[in-house]
C-alpha positions as a printed Julia matrix, in Angstrom:
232×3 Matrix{Float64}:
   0.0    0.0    0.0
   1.17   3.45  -0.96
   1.97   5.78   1.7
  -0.41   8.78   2.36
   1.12  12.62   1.48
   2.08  14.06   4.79
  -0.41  16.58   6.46
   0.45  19.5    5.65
  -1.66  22.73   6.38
  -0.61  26.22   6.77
  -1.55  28.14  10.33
  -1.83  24.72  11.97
   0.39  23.5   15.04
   2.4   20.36  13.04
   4.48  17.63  15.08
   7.78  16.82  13.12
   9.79  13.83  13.68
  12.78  12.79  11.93
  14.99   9.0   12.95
  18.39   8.84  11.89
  19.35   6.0    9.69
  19.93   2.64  11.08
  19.26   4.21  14.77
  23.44   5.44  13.96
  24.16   8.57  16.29
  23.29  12.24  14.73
  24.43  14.72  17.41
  27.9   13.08  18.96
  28.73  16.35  21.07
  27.31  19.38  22.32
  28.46  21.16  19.11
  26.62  18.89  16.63
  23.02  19.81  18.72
  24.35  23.44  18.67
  24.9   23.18  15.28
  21.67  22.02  14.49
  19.74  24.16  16.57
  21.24  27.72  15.05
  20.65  26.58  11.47
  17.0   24.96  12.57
  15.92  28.71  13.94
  17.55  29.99  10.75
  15.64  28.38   8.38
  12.39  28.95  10.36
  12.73  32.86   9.88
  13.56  32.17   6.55
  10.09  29.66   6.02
   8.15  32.07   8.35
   7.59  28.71  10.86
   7.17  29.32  14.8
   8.92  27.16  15.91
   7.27  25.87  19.86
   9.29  23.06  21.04
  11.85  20.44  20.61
  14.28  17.86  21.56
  17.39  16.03  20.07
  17.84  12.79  20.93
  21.03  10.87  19.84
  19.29   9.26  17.17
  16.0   11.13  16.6
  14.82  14.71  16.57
  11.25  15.84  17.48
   9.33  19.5   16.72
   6.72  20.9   17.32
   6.09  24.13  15.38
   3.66  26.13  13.46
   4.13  26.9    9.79
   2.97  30.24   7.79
   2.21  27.95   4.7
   1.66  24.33   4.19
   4.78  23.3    2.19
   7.11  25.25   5.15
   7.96  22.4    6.71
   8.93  19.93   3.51
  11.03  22.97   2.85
  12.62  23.69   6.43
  13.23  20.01   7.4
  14.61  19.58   3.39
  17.13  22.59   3.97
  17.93  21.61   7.41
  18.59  17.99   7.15
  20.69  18.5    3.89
  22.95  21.09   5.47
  23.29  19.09   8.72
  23.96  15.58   6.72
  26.57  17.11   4.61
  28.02  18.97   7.9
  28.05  15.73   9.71
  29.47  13.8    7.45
  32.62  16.11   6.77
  33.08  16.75  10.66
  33.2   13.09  11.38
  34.62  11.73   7.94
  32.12   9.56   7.51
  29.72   9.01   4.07
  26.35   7.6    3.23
  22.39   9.01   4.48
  22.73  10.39   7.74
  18.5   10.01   7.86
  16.18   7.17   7.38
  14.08   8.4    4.61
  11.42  11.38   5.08
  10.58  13.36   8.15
   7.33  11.78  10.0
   4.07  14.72  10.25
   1.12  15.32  11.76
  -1.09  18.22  12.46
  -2.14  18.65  16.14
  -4.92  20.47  17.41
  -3.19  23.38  19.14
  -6.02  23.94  21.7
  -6.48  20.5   22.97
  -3.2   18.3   21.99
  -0.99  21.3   22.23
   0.64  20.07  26.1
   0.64  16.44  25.47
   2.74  17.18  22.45
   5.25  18.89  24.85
   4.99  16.82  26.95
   5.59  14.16  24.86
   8.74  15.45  23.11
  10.43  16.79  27.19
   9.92  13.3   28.41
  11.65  11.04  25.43
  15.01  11.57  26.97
  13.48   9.79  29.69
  12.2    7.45  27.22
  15.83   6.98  25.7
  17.29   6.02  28.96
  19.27   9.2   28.26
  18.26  11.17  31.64
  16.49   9.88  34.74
  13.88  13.47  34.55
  12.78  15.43  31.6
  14.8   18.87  33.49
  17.9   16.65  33.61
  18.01  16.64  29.97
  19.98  19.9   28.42
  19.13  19.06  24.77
  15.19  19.98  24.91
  12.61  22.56  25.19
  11.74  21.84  28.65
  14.3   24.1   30.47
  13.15  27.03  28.75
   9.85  26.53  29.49
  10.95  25.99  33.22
  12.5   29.44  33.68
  15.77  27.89  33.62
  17.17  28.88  30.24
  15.93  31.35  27.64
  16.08  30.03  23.81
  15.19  32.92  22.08
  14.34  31.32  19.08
  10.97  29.7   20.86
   7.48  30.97  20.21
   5.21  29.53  23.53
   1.91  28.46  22.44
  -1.31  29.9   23.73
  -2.29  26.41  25.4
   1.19  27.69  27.81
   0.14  31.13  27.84
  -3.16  30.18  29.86
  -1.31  27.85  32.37
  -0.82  30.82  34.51
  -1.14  34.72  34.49
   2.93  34.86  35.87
   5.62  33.15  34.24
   6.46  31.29  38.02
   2.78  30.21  37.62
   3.03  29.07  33.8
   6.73  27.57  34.95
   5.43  25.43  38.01
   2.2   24.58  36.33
   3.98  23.27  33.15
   6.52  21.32  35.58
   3.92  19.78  37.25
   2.07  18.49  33.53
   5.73  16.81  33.16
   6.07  15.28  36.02
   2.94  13.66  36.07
   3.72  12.59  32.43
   1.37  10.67  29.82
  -0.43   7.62  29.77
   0.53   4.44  27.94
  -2.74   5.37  25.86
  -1.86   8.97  25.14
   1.99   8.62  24.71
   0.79   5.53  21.84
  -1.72   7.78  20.37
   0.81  10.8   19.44
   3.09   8.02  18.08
   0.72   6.36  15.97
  -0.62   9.81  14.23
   2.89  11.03  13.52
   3.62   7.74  12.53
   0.96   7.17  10.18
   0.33  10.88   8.89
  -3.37  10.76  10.67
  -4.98  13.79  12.31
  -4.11  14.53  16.25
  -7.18  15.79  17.41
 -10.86  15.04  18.36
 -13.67  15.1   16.04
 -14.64  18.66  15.71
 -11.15  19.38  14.99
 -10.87  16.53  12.04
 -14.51  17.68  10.72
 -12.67  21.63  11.02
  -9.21  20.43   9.02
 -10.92  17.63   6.56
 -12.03  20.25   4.06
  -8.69  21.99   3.94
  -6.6   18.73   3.17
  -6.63  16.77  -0.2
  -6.71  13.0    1.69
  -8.25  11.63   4.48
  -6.84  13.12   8.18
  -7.99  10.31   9.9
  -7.83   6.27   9.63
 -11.16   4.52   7.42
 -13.19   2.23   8.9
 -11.81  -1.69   8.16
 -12.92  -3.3    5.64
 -14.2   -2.79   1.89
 -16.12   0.27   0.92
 -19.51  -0.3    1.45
 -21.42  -0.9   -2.58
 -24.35   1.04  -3.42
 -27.29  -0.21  -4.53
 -29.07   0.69  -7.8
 -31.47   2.34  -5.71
 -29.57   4.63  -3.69
């Protein structure tokens, strides 16, 4: 079966994930995530994309960000992971794809999703094994959004905004989302719509986005279409 066109859709909050090639390590040092982070925030001002959250993981990279148009993101991810594969490969002498195939897509609905997808991304160094807590983890989002670093480049969402009318009240509020973390059934959920290219959101939000994308946003029912008869 062929696979679906990424959702794409201009305005709406999009969750971007990208696995390096044979699950080889992408960011060997501090520079390489540096590296990749500066030309990342370049690119976005030059694609007009807010970009809301990320993190690097040795072997995978996760975004969440918002672009002006729909083909933004084919074009940022495109620019970035071209520059960064041919970067990579001279800094380490190494050859061959640095990535395994295209980026992974799906468009979130920013007012009810909008957390769990940061949530999701701050807790999968946790996931990795790569840090016992999401704010022991340099290499994401998260700090930022604890008070505890400023990335400049980062454009909270409004779903932050109303977690408090201080930023100590936003910052301990957020924290506390974190540490209570996601279920097995939410956490599986995020993975299988970025995974698949289907819609992350509820039904409104799908009946809201279906007449602005070319291809279903969410998964048919089983089976074969249902035949018509003569008389319908």
């Amino acid at each position: 079966m062929a696979r679906l066109a990424r959702l794409a859709v201009g305005g709406r909050l999009h969750l971007i994930v990208l696995h390096a090639h044979g699950k080889q390590s992408v960011f060997r040092d501090a520079d390489d995530r540096q590296v990749w982070l500066d030309w990342m925030s370049d690119y976005a001002k030059t694609e007009r994309i807010a970009v809301h959250a990320y993190a690097l993981l040795d072997a995978w990279v996760g975004l969440l960000a918002t672009p002006a148009e729909a083909q933004g993101v084919s074009r940022w991810m495109q620019a970035i992971g071209r520059r960064y594969g041919r970067y990579f490969n001279d800094r380490h002498h190494r050859r061959g794809t640095l990535w395994d195939g295209r980026y992974r897509c799906t468009v979130v609905d920013a007012d009810h999703y909008a957390l769990s997808a940061m949530v999701y991304l701050d807790l999968a160094s946790v996931r990795a094994g790569l840090a016992t807590g999401a704010d022991q983890y340099p290499w994401s989002s998260h700090l930022h959004y604890l008070g505890l670093r400023q990335d400049r480049f980062l454009t909270p969402l409004a779903s932050y905004w109303s977690l408090g009318n201080t930023p100590f009240a936003r910052e301990a509020a957020y924290a506390e989302l974190v540490r209570a973390g996601l279920s097995s059934t939410q956490a599986s959920r995020i993975e299988d719509a970025v995974d698949k290219a289907w819609v992350l959101g509820d039904a409104p939000f799908v009946e809201e986005l279906q007449p602005q994308v070319p291809r279903r946003v969410t998964k048919g029912r089983p089976g074969r279409p249902r035949k018509q008869s003569r008389t319908e």
